[in-house]
DSSP file (Angstrom, degrees, kcal/mol; ACC not computed):
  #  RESIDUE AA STRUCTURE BP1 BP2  ACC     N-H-->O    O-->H-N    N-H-->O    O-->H-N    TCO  KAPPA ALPHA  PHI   PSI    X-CA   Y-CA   Z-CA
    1    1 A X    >>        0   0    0      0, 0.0     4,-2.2     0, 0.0     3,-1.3   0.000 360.0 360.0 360.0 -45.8   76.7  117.6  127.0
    2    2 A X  T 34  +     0   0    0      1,-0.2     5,-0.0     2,-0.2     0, 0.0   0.657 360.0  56.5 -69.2 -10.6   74.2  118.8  124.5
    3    3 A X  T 34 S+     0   0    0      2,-0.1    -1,-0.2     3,-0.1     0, 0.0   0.411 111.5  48.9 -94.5   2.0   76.2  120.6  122.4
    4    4 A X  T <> S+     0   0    0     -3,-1.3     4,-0.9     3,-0.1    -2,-0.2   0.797 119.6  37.2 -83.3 -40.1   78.5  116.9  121.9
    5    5 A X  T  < S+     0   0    0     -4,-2.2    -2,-0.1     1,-0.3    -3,-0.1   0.142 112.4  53.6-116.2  38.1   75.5  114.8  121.2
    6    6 A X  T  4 S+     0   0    0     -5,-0.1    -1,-0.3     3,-0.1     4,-0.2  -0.034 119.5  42.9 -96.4  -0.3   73.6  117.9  119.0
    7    7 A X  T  > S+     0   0    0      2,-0.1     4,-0.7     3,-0.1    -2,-0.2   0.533 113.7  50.0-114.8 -33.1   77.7  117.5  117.0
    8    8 A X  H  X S+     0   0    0     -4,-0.9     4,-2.4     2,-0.2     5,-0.3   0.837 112.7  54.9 -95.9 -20.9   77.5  113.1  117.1
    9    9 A X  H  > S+     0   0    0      2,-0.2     4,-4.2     1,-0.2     5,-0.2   0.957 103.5  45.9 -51.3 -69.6   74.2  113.7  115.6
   10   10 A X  H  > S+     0   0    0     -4,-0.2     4,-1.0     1,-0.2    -1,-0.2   0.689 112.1  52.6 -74.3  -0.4   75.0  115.7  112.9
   11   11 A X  H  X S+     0   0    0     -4,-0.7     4,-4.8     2,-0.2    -2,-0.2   0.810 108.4  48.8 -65.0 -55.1   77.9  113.4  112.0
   12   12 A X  H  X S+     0   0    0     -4,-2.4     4,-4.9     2,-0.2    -3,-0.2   0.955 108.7  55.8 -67.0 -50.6   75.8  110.4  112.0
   13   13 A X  H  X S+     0   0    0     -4,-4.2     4,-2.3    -5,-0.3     5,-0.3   0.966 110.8  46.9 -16.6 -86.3   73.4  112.5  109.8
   14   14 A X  H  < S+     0   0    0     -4,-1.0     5,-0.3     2,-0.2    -2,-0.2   0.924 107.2  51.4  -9.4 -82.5   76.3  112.9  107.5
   15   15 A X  H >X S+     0   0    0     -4,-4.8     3,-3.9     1,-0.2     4,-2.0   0.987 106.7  57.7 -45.0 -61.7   77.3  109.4  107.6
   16   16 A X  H 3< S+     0   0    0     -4,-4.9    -2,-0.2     1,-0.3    -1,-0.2   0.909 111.6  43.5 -49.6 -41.0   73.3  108.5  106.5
   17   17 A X  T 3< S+     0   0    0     -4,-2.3    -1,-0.3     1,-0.2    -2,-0.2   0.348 108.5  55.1 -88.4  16.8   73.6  110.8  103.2
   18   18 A X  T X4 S+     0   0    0     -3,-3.9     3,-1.8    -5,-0.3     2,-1.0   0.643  80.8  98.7-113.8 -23.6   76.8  109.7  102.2
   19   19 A X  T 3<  +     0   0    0     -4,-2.0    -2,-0.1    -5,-0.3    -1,-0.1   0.539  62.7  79.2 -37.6 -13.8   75.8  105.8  102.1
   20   20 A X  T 3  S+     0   0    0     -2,-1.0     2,-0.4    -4,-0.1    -1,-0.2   0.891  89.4  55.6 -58.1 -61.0   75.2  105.6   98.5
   21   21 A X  S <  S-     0   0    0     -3,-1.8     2,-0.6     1,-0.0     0, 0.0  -0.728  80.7-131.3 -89.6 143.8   78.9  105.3   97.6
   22   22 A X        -     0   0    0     -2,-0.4     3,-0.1    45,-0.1    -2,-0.0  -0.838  22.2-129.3-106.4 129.9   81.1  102.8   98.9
   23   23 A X        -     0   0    0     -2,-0.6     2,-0.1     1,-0.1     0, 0.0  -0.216  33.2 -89.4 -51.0 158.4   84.2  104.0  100.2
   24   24 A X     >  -     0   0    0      1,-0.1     4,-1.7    44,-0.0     5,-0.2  -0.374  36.5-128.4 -27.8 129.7   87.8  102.3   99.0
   25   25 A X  H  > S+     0   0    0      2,-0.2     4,-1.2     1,-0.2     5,-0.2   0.507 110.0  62.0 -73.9  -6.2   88.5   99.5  101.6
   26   26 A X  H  > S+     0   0    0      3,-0.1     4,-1.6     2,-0.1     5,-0.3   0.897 112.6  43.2 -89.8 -27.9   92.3  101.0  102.4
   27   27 A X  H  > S+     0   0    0      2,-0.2     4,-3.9     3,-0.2     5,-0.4   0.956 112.7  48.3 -55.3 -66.8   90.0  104.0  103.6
   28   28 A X  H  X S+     0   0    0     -4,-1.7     4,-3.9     2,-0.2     5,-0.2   0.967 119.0  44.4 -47.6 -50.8   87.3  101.8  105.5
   29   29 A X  H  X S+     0   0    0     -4,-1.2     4,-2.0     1,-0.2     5,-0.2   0.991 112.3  46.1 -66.5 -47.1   90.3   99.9  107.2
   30   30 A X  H  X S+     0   0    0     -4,-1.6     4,-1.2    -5,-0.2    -1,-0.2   0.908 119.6  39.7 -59.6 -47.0   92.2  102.5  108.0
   31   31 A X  H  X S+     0   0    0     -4,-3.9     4,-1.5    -5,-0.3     5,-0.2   0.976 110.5  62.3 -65.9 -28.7   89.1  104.5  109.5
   32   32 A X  H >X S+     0   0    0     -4,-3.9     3,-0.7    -5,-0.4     4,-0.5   0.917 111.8  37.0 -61.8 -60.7   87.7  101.2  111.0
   33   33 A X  H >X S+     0   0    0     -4,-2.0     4,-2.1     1,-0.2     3,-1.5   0.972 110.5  62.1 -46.2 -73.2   91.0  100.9  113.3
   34   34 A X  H 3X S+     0   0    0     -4,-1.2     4,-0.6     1,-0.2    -1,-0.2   0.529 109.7  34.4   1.9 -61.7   91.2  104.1  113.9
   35   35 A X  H <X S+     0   0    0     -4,-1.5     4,-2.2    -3,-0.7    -1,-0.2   0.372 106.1  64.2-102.7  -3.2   88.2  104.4  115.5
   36   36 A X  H XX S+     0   0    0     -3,-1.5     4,-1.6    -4,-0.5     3,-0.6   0.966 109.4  44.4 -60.2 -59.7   88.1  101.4  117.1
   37   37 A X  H 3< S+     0   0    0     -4,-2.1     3,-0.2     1,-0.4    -2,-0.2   0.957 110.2  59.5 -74.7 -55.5   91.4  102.8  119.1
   38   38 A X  H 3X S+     0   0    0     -4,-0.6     4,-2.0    -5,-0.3    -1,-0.4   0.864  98.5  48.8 -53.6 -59.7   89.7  105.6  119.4
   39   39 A X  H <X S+     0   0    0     -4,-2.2     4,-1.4    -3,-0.6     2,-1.0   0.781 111.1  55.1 -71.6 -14.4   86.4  104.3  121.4
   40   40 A X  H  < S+     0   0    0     -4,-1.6     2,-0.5    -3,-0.2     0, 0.0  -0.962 108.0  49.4 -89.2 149.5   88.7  102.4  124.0
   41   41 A X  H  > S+     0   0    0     -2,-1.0     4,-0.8     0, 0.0     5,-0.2  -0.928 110.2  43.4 -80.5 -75.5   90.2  105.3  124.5
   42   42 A X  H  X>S+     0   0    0     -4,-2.0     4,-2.3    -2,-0.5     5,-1.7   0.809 116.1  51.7 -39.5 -45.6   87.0  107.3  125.0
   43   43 A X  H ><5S+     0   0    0     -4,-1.4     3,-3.9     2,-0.2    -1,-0.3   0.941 108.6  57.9 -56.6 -73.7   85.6  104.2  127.4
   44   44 A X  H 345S+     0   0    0      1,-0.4    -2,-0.3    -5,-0.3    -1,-0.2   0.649 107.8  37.5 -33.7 -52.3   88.7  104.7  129.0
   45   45 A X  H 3<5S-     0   0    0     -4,-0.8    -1,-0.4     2,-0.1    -2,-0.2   0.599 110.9-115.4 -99.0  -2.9   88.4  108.2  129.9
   46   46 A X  T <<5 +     0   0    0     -3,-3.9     2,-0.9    -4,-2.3    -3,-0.2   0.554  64.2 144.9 107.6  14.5   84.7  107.9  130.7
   47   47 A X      < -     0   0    0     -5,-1.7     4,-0.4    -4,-0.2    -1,-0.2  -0.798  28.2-169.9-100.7 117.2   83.3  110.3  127.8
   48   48 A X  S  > S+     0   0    0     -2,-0.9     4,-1.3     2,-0.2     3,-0.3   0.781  77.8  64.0 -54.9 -51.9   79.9  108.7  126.6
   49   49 A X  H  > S+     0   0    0      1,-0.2     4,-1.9     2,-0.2    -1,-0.2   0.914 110.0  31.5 -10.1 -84.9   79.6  110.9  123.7
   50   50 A X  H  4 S+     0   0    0      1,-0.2     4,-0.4     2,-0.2    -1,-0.2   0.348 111.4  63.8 -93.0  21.0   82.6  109.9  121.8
   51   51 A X  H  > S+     0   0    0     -4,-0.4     4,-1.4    -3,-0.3     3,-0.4   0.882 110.8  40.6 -66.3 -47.3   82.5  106.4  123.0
   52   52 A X  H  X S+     0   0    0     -4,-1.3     4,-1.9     1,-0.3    -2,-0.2   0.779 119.1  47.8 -89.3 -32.2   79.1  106.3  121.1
   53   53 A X  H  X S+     0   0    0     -4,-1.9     4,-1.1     1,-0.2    -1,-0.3   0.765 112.6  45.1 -68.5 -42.3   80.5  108.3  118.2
   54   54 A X  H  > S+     0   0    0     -3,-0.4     4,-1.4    -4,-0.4   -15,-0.4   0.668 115.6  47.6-115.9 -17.6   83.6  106.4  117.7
   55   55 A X  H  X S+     0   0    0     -4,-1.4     4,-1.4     2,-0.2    -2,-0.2   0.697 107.4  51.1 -74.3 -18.5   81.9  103.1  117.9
   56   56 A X  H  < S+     0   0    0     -4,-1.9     4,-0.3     2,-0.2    -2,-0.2   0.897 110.8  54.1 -57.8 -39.2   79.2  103.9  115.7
   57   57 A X  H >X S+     0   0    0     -4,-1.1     3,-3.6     2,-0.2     4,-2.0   0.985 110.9  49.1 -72.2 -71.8   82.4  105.2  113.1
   58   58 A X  H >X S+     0   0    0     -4,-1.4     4,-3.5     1,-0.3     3,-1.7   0.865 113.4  41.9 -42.0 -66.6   84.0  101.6  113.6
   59   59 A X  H 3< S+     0   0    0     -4,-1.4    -1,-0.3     1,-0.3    -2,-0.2   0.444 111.2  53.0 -84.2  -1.4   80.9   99.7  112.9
   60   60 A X  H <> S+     0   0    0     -3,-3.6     4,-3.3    -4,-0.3    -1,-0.3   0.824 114.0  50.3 -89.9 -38.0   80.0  102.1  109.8
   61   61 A X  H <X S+     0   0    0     -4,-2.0     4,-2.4    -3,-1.7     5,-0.4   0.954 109.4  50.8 -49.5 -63.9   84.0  101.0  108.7
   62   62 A X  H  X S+     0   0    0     -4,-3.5     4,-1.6    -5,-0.5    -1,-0.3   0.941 113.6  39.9 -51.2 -31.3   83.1   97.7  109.1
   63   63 A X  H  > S+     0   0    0     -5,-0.3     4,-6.2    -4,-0.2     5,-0.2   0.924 106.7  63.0 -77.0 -42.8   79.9   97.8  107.0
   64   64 A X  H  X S+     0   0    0     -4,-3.3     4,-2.5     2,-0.2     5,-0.3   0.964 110.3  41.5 -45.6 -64.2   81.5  100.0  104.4
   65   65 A X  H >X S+     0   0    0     -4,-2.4     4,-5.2     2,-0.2     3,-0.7   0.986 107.5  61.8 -48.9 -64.9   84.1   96.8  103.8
   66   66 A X  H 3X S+     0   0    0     -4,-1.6     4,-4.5    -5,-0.4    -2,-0.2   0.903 108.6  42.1  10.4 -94.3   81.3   94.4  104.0
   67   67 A X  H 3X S+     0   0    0     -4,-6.2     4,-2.0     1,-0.2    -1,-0.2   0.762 117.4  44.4 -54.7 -26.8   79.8   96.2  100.9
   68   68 A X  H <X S+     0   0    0     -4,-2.5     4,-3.0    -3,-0.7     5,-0.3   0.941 112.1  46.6 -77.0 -51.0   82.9   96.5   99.0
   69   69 A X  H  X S+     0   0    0     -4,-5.2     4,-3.8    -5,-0.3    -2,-0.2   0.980 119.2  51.0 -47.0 -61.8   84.0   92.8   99.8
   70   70 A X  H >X S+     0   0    0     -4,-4.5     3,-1.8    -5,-0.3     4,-0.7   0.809 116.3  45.6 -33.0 -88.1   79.5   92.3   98.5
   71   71 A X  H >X S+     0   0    0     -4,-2.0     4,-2.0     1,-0.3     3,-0.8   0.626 108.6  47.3 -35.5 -59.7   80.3   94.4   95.4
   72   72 A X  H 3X S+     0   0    0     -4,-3.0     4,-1.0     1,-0.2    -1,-0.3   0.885 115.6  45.8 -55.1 -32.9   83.4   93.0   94.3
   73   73 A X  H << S+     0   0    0     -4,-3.8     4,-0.3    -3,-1.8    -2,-0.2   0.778 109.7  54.6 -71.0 -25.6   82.0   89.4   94.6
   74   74 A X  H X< S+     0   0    0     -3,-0.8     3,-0.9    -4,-0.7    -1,-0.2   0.885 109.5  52.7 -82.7 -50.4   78.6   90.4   92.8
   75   75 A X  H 3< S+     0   0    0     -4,-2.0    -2,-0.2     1,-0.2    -1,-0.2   0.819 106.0  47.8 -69.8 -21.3   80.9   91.8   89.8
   76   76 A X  T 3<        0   0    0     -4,-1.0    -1,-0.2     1,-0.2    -2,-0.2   0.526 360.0 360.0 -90.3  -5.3   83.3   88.4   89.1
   77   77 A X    <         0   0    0     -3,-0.9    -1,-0.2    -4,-0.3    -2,-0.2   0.561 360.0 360.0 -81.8 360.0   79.9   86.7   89.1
């Protein structure tokens, strides 16, 4: 167990230094679902880890669009 959430840690890490650039939204959707499917799954089979991992992932997807949807709207203004 500590060597899963010493691994969802340094992902999330990861994720925190990359925030500066906004991903492509066919990238954000596609990861968003993805890992959406991905945490019921992980509920499903009872692993806490990558439940928490793969719903943090969704909800990073989901922000990632967010900001691109923000951005584009900020530039036609």
């Amino acid at each position: 167990m500590l060597i899963g959430v010493t691994g969802m840690v340094l992902i999330v890490a990861a994720w925190l230094l990359s925030l500066k650039d906004i991903p492509s939204p066919r990238l954000s959707a596609l990861y968003g679902v993805g890992s959406a499917l991905l945490t019921v799954h992980s509920v499903a089979i009872g692993d806490p880890v990558f439940s928490i991992l793969n719903a943090a992932s969704t909800a990073l997807a989901l922000i990632n669009l967010a900001r691109w949807f923000r951005s584009r709207s900020a530039k036609q203004l």
